[in-house]
Structure formats: C-alpha cells, structure tokens
C-alpha positions as CSV (number, residue, x, y, z in Angstrom):
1,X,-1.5,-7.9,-3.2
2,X,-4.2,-7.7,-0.3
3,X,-6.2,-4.4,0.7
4,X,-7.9,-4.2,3.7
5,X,-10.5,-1.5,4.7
6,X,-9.9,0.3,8.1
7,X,-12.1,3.3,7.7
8,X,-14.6,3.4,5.0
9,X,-17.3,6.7,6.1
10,X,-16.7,10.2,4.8
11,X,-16.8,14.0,6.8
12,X,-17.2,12.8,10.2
13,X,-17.0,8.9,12.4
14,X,-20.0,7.7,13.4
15,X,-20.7,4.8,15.9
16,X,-24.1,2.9,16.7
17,X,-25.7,-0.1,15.7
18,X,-26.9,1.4,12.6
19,X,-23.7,1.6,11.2
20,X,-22.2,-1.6,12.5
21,X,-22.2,-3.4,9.1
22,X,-20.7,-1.2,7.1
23,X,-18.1,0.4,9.6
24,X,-17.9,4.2,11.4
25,X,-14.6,5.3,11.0
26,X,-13.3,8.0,8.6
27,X,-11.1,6.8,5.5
28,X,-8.2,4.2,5.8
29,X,-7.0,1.7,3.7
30,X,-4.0,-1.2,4.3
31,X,-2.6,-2.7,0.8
32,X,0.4,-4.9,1.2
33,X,2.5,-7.5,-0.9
34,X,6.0,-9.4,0.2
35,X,5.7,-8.5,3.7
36,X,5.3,-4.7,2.8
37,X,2.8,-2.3,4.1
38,X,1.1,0.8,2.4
39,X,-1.5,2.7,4.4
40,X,-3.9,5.3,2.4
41,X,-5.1,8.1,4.5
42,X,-5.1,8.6,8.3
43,X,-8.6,8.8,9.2
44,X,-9.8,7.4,12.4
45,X,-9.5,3.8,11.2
46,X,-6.0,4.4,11.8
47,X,-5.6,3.9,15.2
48,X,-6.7,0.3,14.9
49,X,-4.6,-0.4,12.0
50,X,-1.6,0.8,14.5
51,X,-2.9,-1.3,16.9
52,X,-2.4,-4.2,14.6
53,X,0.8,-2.8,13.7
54,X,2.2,-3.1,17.7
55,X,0.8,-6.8,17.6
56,X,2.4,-8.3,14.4
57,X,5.7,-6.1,15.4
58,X,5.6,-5.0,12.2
59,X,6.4,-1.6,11.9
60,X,7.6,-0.2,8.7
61,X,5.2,1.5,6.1
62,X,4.3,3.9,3.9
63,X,1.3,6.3,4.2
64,X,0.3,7.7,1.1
65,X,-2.1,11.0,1.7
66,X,-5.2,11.9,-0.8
67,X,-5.3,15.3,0.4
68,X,-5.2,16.8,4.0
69,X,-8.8,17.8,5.1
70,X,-9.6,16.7,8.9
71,X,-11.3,13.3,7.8
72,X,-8.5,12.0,6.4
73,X,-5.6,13.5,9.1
74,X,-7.3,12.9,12.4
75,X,-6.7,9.6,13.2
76,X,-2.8,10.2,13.2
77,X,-2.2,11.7,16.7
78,X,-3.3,8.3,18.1
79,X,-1.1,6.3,15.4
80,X,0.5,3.9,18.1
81,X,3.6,3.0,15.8
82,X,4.2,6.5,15.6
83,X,5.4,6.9,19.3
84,X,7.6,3.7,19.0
85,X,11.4,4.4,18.8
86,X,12.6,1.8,15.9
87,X,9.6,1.9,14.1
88,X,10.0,3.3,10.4
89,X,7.4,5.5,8.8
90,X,7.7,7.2,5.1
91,X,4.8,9.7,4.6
92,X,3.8,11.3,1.6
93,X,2.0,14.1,1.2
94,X,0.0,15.4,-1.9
95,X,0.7,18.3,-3.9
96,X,3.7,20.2,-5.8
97,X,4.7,20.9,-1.9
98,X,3.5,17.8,0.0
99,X,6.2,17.0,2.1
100,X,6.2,21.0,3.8
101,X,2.4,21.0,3.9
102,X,2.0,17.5,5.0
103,X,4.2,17.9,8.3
104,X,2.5,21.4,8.9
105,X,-0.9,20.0,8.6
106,X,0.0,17.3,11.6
107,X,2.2,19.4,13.6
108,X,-0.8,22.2,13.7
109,X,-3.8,19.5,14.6
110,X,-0.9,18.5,17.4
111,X,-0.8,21.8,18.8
112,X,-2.9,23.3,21.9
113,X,-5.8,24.0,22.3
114,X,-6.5,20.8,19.4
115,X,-4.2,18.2,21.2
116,X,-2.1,17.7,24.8
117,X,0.5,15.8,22.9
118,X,2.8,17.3,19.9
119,X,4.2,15.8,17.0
120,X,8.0,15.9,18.4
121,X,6.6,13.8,21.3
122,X,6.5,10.7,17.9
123,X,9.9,9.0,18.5
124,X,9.5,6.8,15.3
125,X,12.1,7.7,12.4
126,X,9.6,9.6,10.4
127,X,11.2,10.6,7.1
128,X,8.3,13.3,4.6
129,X,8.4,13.0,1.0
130,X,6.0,14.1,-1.8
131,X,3.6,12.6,-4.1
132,X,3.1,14.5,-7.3
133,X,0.7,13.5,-9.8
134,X,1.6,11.9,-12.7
135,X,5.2,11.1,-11.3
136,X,5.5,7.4,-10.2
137,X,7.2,6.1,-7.8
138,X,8.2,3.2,-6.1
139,X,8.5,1.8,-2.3
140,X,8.7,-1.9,-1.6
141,X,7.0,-4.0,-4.2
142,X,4.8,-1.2,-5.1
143,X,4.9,0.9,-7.8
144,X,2.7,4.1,-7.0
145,X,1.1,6.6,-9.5
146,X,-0.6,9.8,-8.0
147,X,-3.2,11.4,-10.7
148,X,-5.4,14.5,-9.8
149,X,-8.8,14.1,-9.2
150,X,-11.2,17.3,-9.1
151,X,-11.9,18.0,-5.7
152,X,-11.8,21.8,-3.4
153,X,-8.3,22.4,-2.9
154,X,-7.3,19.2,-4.4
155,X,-6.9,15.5,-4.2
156,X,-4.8,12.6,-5.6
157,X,-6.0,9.4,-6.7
158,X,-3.5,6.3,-6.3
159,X,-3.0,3.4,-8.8
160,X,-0.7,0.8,-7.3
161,X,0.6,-2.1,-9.0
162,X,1.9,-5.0,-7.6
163,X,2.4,-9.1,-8.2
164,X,1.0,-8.2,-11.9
165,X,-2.1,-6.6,-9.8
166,X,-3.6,-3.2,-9.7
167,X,-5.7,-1.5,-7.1
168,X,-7.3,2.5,-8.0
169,X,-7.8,4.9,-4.3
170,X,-10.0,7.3,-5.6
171,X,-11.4,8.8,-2.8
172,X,-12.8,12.5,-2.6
173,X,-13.7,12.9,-6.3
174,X,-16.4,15.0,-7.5
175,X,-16.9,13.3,-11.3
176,X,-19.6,12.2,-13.3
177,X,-19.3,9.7,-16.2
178,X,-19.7,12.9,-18.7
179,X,-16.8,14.5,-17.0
180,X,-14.6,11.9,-16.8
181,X,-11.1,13.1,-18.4
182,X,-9.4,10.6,-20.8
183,X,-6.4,11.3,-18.3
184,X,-8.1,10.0,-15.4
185,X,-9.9,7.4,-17.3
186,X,-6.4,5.6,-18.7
187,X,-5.0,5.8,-15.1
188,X,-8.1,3.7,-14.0
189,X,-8.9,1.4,-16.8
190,X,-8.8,-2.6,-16.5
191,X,-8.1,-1.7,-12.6
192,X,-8.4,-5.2,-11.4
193,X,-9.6,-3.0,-7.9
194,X,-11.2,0.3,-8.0
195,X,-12.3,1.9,-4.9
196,X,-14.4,4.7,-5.4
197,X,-16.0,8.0,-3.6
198,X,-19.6,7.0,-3.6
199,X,-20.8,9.6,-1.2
200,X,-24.6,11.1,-2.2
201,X,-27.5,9.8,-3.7
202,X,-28.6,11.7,-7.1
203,X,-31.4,13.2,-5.1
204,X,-29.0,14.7,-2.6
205,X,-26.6,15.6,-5.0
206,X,-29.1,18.1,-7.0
207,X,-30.5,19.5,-3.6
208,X,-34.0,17.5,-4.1
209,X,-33.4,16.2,-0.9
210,X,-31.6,19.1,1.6
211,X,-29.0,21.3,0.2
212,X,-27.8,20.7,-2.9
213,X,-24.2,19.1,-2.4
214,X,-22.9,20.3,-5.8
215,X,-19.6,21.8,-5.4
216,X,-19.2,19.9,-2.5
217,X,-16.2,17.4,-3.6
218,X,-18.2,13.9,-3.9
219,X,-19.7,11.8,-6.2
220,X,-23.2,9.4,-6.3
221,X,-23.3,5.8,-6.2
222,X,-24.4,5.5,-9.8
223,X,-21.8,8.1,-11.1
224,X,-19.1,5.9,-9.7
225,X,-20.7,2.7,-11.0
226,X,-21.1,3.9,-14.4
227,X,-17.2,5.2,-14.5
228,X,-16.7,1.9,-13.0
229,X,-18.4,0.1,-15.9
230,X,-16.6,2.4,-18.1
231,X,-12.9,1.9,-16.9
232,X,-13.8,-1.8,-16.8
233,X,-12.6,-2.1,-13.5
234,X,-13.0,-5.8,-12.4
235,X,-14.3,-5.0,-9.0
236,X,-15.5,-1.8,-7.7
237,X,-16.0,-0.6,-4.1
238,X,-18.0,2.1,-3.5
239,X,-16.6,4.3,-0.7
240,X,-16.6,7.1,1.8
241,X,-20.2,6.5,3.2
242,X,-22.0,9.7,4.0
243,X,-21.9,9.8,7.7
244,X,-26.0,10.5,7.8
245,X,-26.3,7.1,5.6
246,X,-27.3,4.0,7.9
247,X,-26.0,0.4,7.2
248,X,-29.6,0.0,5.1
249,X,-29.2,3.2,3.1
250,X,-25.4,2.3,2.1
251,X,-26.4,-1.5,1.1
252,X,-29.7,0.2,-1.2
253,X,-27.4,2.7,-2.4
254,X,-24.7,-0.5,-3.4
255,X,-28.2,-2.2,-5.1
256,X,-29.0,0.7,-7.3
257,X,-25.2,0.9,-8.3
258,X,-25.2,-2.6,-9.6
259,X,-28.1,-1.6,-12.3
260,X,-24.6,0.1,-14.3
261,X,-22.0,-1.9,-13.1
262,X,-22.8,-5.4,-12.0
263,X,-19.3,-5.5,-9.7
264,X,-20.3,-2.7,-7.5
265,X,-20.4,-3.6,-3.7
266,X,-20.1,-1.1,-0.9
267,X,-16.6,-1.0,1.2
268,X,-16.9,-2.1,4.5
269,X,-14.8,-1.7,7.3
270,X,-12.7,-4.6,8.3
271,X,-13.1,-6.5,5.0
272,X,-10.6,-7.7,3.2
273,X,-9.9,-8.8,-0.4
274,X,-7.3,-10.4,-2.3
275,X,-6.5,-8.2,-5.8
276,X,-6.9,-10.9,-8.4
277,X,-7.4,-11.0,-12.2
C-alpha cells in the first residue's frame, strides 16, 4: 500500500515561493495497492492527481469524502477523469445520507453563477454510495472503516487496511489528547500511518495570537503529536497546513511536534511513502 500527498494546506490554496516546500493546494490524498486507486478528498490537489490519472490511463477509483466543506470539494469540477466517457468513478459521501448530500453538494458548486460547466456535462459512469461511520466496507484490496471525528457539522476519519498495512485520514479534527475518545483511539492505535489535522499553533488556538480558533474544527501540532504518541502510530504526518503558515513556520511547527512524538513530520505535497511495519 502507497499514499501519496496531492494537497496537503487547509481553508484556502495558496501559491508563492513561500509555500513551495511544503505544497499550496487544499486536501488530497492517493492510497493504492494491486493496481487499485483510492482518492481522499477533492480539494484542489485533485486536478493534478486527474491529470496523472489521463496519463497512466488509469481510470477507475474510489473517492472517499471527510466531509463536504469548500476545501475539500472544490477541486472536483476540474477532475479531468470525470469528463472521460469509460472512465469509472465510485464516490462516497459522509454521513447517514451521503450519497444524496454528496451529489447535491457537487451539482450546486456546478451551478451558475459558481461554475460555466454542470455536473451532467461529467460523462464518466459515476455511481454515489455512502460511508457511515463505524460500518466497514470494502472496494478493491481495501478494506475501509469510517469513524466520526468532532468537527462543525461533521467529519469522518478513514482507517484503511491493506497488504497487512494500515493507513488513519484524520483530517478536520478538533481533539486534544484529554479528549481523545477510547472509540476513536482503538480505530487509530498501532496505525502503521496516521495522517493528522495539525492546523494551529497552541498560541493561535487559545486566541494569544489573533482570534481565538477554539470552536473552529482543528487541532495543534503538539495535540496531534501527543495522540500520535498515544495511538502508537508508527509514523505520523501532520496535515492540513494553515494557509497563513509559510514553508518555515510548518517545518518549526513539525520540530516542536517531535518533542511528544519523535515520528512526527509535516505532509507535503507530492511526497510519497510506502505504508510499512
């Protein structure tokens, strides 16, 4: 099992030279295993994945959604695969109702004044499902558990197992070790892979630097390293980058981390691993 970061930054895409190491576009992930493809999340860093997609001719996945706020939806109208007659999508969306919602959410953000170009104009076969937490499921060599995370209006967190590997998405998670639910904790623990939402410092968090961003969904770098430490997770990737956060501030946010949990590293955009033991 391999996982590849397309879009690693949070809220908004940012471009310039000060974010050119860690990467500018909002959340995407690639995992795949046996010639299978899972995508997390359609943030901007999905139209290069579907770029990708066009040149390998490969062009069957599944995209698995955490929840359906404009970060992780927008980069879906410009999805190449999508368009492609032939090509076969499966999309899940989150929530008791997340096949209904999910193709709402895209045909609405398709719609004038937002786009020129709506969803019927995709001619891939395009098939909605749902992903409801704690009922797994499986696609491929995958097999998929959704689990709740606390986050405004909700959020699922994936663990996917594969080749005798695991890999945690836990992006968009408001959570501090203190809070951390034994239910949430069992679905992560010994995660050969976790990637983590590692959004605010602690001084932004508690307002000492701007507004305070309690309430506002996200996590700090050293909450998520100490959960990581906790779960045991083997490696840890701290995630969704605060879009004001240069390439300097996300690498000394990743060096504080690693004062709790020594495997912390912060995702980047284009890297990717192989899920070992």
């Amino acid at each position: 099992m391999e996982v590849r970061f397309w879009g690693v930054r949070g809220s908004v895409a940012v471009s310039g030279a000060h974010s050119a190491r860690i990467g500018g576009n909002t959340s995407c992930l690639e995992v795949t295993s046996q010639g299978k493809r899972l995508i997390l999340d359609a943030g901007t860093g999905l139209r290069a994945l579907g770029d990708q997609m066009l040149r390998e001719q490969n062009l069957e996945a599944a995209l698995l959604w955490s929840h359906l706020h404009w970060d992780h939806v927008q980069g879906f109208p410009f999805f190449a695969p999508a368009y492609v007659p032939g090509a076969r999508l499966t999309l899940y969306g989150p929530g008791p109702d997340g096949a209904t919602a999910l193709r709402d959410v895209l045909d609405r953000q398709m719609q004038p004044p937002s786009f020129p170009v709506p969803l019927g104009a995709m001619r891939s076969q395009m098939t909605f499902a749902t992903a409801r937490d704690g009922e797994p499921f499986e696609w491929g060599p995958f097999r998929i558990t959704p689990v709740d995370l606390p986050h405004p209006q909700g959020c699922l967190g994936y663990r996917i197992e594969a080749d005798g590997r695991s890999f945690f998405y836990a992006t968009d998670v408001e959570m501090s070790l203190d809070e951390l639910s034994p239910r949430i904790a069992r679905a992560m623990e010994g995660v050969d892979a976790l990637c983590l939402d590692a959004q605010y410092t602690p001084d932004e968090y508690a307002g000492k630097v701007g507004p305070s961003r309690r309430g506002w969904g996200h996590s700090t770098a050293i909450e998520a390293a100490k959960i990581g430490a906790a779960v045991n997770a083997r490696r840890l990737f701290l995630f969704h980058h605060d879009p004001a956060h240069n390439d300097e501030t996300v690498e000394r946010m990743a060096e504080e981390a690693r004062a709790y949990c020594e495997v912390a590293e912060p995702a980047r955009e284009g890297k990717q691993i192989l899920v070992t033991a």
